[in-house]
N, C-alpha and C positions, 0 to 999 in steps of 0.2 A: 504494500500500500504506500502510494507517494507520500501522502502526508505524516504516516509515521515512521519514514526513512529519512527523511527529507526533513530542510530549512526552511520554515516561513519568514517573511521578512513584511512589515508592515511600513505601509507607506501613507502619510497626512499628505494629498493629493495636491491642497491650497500652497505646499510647502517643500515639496519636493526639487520640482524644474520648470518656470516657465517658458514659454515657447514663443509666443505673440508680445513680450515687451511690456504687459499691461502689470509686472508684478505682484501676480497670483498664479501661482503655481497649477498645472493643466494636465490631460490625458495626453497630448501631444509632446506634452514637456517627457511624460515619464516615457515614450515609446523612443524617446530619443536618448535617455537613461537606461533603455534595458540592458548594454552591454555591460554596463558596471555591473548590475545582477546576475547577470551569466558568468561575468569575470569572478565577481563574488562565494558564485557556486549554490547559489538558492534554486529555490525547487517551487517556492508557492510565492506568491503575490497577494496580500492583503489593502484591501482599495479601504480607507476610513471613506464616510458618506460620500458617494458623484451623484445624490439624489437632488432634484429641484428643491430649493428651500429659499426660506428668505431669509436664512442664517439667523436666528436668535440662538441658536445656539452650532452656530457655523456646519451646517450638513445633518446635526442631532434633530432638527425639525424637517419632516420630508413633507411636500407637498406633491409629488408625483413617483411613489415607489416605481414606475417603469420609464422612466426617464433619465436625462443628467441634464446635472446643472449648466446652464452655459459658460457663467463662468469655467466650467474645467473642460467645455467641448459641443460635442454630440455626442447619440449614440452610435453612428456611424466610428466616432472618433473610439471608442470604448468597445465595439465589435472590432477594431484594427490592432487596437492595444493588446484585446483578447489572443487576436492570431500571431502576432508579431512574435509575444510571449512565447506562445505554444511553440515558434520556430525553434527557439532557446531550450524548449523543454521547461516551461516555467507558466505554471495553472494560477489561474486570478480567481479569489474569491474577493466576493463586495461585502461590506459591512450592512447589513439589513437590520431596522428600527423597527422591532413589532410592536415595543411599549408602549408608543405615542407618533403623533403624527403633528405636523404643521398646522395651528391655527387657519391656516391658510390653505391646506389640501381640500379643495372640494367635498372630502366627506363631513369634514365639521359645518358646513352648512346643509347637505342635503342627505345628508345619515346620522340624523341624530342620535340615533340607536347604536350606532359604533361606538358612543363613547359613555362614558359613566358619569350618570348626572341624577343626581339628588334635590328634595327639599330639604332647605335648612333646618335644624332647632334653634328654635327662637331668634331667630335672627341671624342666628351662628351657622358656620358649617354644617355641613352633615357630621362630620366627627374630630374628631383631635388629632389629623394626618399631620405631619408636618412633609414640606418639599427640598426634597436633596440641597434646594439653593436656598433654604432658609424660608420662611415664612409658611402659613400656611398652604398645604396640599389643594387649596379649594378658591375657587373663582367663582364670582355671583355673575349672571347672566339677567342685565338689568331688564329686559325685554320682558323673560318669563320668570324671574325672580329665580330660577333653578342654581343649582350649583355644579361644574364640571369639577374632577380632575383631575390635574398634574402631576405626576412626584418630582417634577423638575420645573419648570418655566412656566408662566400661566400661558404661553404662546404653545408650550407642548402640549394638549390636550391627552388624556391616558384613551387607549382603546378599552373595549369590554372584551374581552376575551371569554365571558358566558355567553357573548353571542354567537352563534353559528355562522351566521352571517360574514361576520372580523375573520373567523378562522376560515371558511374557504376561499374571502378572498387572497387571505397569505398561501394558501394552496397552488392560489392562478401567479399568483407575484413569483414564487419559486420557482414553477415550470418555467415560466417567461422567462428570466433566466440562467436557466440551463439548458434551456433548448437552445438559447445564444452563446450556449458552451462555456456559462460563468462555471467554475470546479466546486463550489463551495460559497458558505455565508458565515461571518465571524457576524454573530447574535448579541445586539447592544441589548443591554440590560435584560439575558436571561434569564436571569433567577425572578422577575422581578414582573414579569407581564401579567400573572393572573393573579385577582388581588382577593383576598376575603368576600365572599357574598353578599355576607350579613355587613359589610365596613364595620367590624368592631373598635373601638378605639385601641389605639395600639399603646403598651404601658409604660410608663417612666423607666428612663436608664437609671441604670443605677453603677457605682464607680468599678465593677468589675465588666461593665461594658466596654466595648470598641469606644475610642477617640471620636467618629462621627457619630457615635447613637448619643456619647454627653452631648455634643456638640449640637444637636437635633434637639436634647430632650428627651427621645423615646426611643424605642426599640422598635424596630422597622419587623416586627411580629406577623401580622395583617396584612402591610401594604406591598410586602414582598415576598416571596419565598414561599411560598404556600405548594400545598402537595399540589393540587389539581395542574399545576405547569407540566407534571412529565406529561403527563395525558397529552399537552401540543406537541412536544419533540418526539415522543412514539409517533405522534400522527406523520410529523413528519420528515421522518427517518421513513415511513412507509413510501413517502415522498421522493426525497431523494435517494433512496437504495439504486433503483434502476440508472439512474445517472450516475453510478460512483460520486454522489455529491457530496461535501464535508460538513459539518456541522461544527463551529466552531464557540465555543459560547462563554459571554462576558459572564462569570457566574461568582456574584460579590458576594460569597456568603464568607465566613468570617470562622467557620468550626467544620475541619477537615471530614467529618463523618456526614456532614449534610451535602459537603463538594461532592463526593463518590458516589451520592444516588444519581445523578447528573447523566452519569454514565449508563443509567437502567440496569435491573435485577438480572436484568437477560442484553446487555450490552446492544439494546434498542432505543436509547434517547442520543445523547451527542457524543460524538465522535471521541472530541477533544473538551475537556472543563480547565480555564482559566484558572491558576492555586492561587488566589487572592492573598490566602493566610503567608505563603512564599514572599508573593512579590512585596508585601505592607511589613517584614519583618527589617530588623536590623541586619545589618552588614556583617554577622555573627558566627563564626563557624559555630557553635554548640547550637545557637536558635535552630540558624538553618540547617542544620543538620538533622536535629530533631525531627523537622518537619518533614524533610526529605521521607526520612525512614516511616514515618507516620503513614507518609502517604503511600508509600511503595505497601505498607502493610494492608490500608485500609481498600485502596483497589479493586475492583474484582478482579478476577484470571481474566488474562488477554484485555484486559482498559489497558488504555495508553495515557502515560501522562504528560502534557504540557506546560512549558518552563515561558517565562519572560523575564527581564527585568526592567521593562519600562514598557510604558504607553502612553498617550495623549493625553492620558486623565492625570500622570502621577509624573515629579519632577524624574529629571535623567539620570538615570545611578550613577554618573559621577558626579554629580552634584546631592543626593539623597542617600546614596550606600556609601560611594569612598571618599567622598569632600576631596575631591578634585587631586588624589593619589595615585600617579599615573601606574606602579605596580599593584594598588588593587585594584585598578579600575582592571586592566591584565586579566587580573584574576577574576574577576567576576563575569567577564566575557569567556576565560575556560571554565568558569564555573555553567555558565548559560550552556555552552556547548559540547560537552561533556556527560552530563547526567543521562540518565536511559528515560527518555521522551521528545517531543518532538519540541526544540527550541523555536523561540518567534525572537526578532531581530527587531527593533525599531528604529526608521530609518534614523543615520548617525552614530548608533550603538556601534557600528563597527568602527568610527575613528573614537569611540571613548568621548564623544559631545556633551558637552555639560549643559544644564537649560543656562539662556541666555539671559539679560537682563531688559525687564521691558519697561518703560515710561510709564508711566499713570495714565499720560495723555495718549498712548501709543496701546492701551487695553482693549482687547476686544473680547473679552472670555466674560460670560454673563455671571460664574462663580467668580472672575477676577476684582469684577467692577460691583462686589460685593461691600470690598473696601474693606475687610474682615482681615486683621492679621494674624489670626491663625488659620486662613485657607487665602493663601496668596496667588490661587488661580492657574490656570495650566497653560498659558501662552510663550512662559518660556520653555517650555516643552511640545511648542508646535512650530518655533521659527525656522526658517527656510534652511536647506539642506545647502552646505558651502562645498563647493566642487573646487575652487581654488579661494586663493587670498586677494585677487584680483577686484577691482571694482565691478558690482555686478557679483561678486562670490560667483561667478558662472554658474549661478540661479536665474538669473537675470539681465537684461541689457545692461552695460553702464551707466549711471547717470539716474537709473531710474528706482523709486523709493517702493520697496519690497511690501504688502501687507503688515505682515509683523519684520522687525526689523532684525538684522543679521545679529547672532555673538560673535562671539572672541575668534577670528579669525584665521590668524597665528598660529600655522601649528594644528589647528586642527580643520583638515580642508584636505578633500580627496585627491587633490595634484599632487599635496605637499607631501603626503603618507605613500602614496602606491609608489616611491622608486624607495622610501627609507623601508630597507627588512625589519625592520627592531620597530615598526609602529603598530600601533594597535589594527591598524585594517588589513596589514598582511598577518597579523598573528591571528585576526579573524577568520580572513580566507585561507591560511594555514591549520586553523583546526577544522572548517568546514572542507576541506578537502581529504583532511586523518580522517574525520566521521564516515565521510564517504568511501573509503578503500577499507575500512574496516569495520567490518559487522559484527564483533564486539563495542565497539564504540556507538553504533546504531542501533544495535536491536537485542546486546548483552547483557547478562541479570547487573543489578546495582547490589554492589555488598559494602557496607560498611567496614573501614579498614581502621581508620584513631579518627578520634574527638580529643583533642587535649591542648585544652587552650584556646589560644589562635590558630591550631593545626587542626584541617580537616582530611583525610587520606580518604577514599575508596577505591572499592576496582569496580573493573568494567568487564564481564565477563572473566575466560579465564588467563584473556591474553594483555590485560592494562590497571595499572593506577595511576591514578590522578591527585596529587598529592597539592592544599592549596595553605597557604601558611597567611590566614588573614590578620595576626596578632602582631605587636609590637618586637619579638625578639625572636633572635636565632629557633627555627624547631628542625626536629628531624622525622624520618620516619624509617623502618627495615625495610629493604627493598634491595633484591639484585634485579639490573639492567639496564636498557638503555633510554635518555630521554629523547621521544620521538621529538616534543614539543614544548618547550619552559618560555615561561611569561619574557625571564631574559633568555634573549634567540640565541646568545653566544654559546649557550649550553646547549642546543641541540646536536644529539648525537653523543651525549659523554656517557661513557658506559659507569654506572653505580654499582659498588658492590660491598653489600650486607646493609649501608644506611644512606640514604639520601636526604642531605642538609641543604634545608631553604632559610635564606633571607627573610626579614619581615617584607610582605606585601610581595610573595614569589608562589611561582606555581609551578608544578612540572605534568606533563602527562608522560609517563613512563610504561613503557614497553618491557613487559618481565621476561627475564632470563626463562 
């Protein structure tokens, strides 16, 4: 199966490459970026939103699921992207919105029934929701006094997903396509589309809660997560089976044993489940190791697990995991590409990209311009991808001012990396080509080898260890042979024997005797 052999690599569309000058990044930008991807050695293509919106929450509001935006094209331009790809050997999945739709998509005027709307009490909402961005879940409809709603933007209106109706037309959305040869759908806010019946009010956090449930007030009980979701992914996994299609799913749940029903009792809901509890950890060999092992435990036979360590919603691990440490940051890219599951790449993660620093005046993220200092918004983790240091970063024409504005350019910029051996983007395309010649590295059991300390060791079937030393001092670990691949490249190829000594902030993948 490609996707669990294989590299996914996600790409912020507005931000990638633009093509036409107008400084928003395009479908036409990225087909002219695929050779970096093949050069790369990735296998899938993850599109964030190309759906018609009118951005209040930049592509997260769709007003036409079978469409694109023009800003990033046509569909024309998006069926060429699709082929070009395929030439490479490289399948496109689109990011698809079941939980809400655009203010502004035709169904919130002429299908009222697609969305959940209530009378108030007394005046009040229908219940005690609160919305991802702060404020109440609920919007008054001054016309009919009714209430909609949101878990995010009052411009995202929530679909009913008790309706019959909501669910077959995502039936017709899906075929549509894959009959256009889309491979797959990375599912925004899966855990999260069928909501409570009854709207019970959901309860007070209390301090052994998650960071956002204090931060909310409540515990996201009701308004997320609920059993009746598998019920859609069996449906449609019915769906796409006959297409070899992937299911790929944003699934924010917070307690490893609710992640793994995800995957269905009989490996019939998603494909792949996003490990939230992974990506929102510290930078910790003992944390993350834990959780690793958790997860490999709690699994069923034959799940596959999926790794990241960043996306559009969360700052960039070298700015969030290793505060801008250019040997952890190393390590946490053979940490990504290493583990026994299918790794997702976000674009930049292969030069080790830190988020950038954005103006107040220069915001455009609707959690940014909350103004809230402890949720400082995710735009500098959506700024344009720097192809060189050049004016224009060869993102763009010269001259011409980017959407969001460029980082730190110095150093980290795809011209400047691909002739230096020792940078993070040949040591990426360096381990995603070891993954690839070696199916222990691919599709090998994971065993835990030392936790101790700052020292994490495991193998990789019977023929690798991956040895990563995220602590402040000298560690070692037993191990005879050779290193295929170490954070520092000078070490490749020295043969180890009986102990392999790492540096703080060093990693090795070793090939055993």
């Amino acid at each position: 199966m490609w996707w669990r052999d294989g590299v996914l690599y996600q790409v912020y569309p507005r931000s990638f490459a633009d093509s036409n000058g107008d400084g928003i990044g395009d479908l036409r930008g990225i087909i002219a970026r695929l050779d970096h991807l093949e050069w790369l050695g990735v296998d899938g293509l993850w599109l964030n939103p190309t759906f018609p919106s009118p951005n209040a929450d930049w592509g997260f509001d769709v007003s036409d699921y079978c469409g694109v935006h023009p800003d990033l094209g046509t569909l024309a331009d998006l069926d060429d992207l699709v082929a070009r790809a395929g030439e490479r050997g490289i399948r496109v999945l689109l990011d698809l919105v079941p939980n809400h739709t655009s203010d502004q998509h035709p169904w919130f005027r002429e299908r009222r029934d697609f969305y959940v709307w209530r009378e108030g009490r007394n005046g009040d909402p229908p219940n005690n929701w609160m919305s991802n961005f702060g404020g109440p879940a609920w919007t008054r409809d001054q016309a009919s006094g009714q209430w909609y709603l949101h878990n995010f933007s009052p411009e995202q209106p929530d679909l009913d997903w008790w309706n019959e109706d909501v669910r077959a037309a995502f039936d017709d959305i899906l075929r549509f396509w894959m009959d256009r040869g889309i491979a797959g759908f990375r599912i925004d806010v899966a855990h999260g589309i069928v909501k409570d019946r009854e709207l019970r009010d959901n309860p007070p956090a209390t301090e052994d809660d998650i960071e956002h449930y204090r931060w909310l007030g409540q515990r996201l009980q009701y308004s997320m997560n609920r059993d009746e979701v598998h019920d859609v992914f069996r449906r449609w996994r019915q769906i796409c089976d006959p297409y070899d299609g992937v299911l790929l799913g944003e699934t924010w749940v917070h307690d490893l044993e609710q992640l793994v029903r995800y995957y269905g009792e009989d490996l019939d809901e998603l494909h792949l489940a996003f490990n939230f509890v992974f990506l929102l950890a510290e930078f910790d060999a003992e944390q993350l190791a834990a959780i690793v092992a958790e997860t490999e435990a709690l699994l069923p036979e034959l799940a596959w697990p999926v790794w990241t360590i960043g996306n559009h919603d969360t700052e960039r691990f070298p700015t969030r995991w290793t505060r801008g440490d250019p040997g952890l940051s190393r390590c946490a890219l053979m940490l990504l590409l290493t583990l026994r599951g299918t790794p997702v790449l976000y674009y930049g993660d292969e030069l080790a990209m830190p988020d950038a620093e954005v103006a107040s005046e220069r915001v455009v993220d609707p959690a940014g311009k909350l103004d809230d200092p402890d949720r400082p918004g995710r735009d500098g983790a959506r700024t344009p991808m720097p192809w060189s240091d050049e004016p224009g970063a060869g993102f763009t024409a010269p001259g011409v001012e980017p959407w969001l504005p460029f980082g730190e350019l110095a150093g980290v910029n795809v011209a400047g990396q691909r002739p230096d051996r020792d940078s993070a983007l040949n040591l990426t395309r360096d381990l995603i080509a070891l993954r690839r010649e070696e199916e222990d590295l691919r599709t090998g059991s994971y065993a835990q080898a030392v936790v101790d300390g700052g020292l994490w060791a495991y193998r990789r079937g019977d023929g690798f260890l991956v040895a990563l030393n995220l602590g402040s001092e000298p560690a070692s670990v037993p191990a005879d042979g050779t290193i295929a691949i170490g954070t520092r490249r000078e070490r490749d190829g020295e043969a180890i024997a009986q102990s392999l000594l790492l540096a703080p902030g060093e990693g090795a993948v070793l090939r055993l005797a």
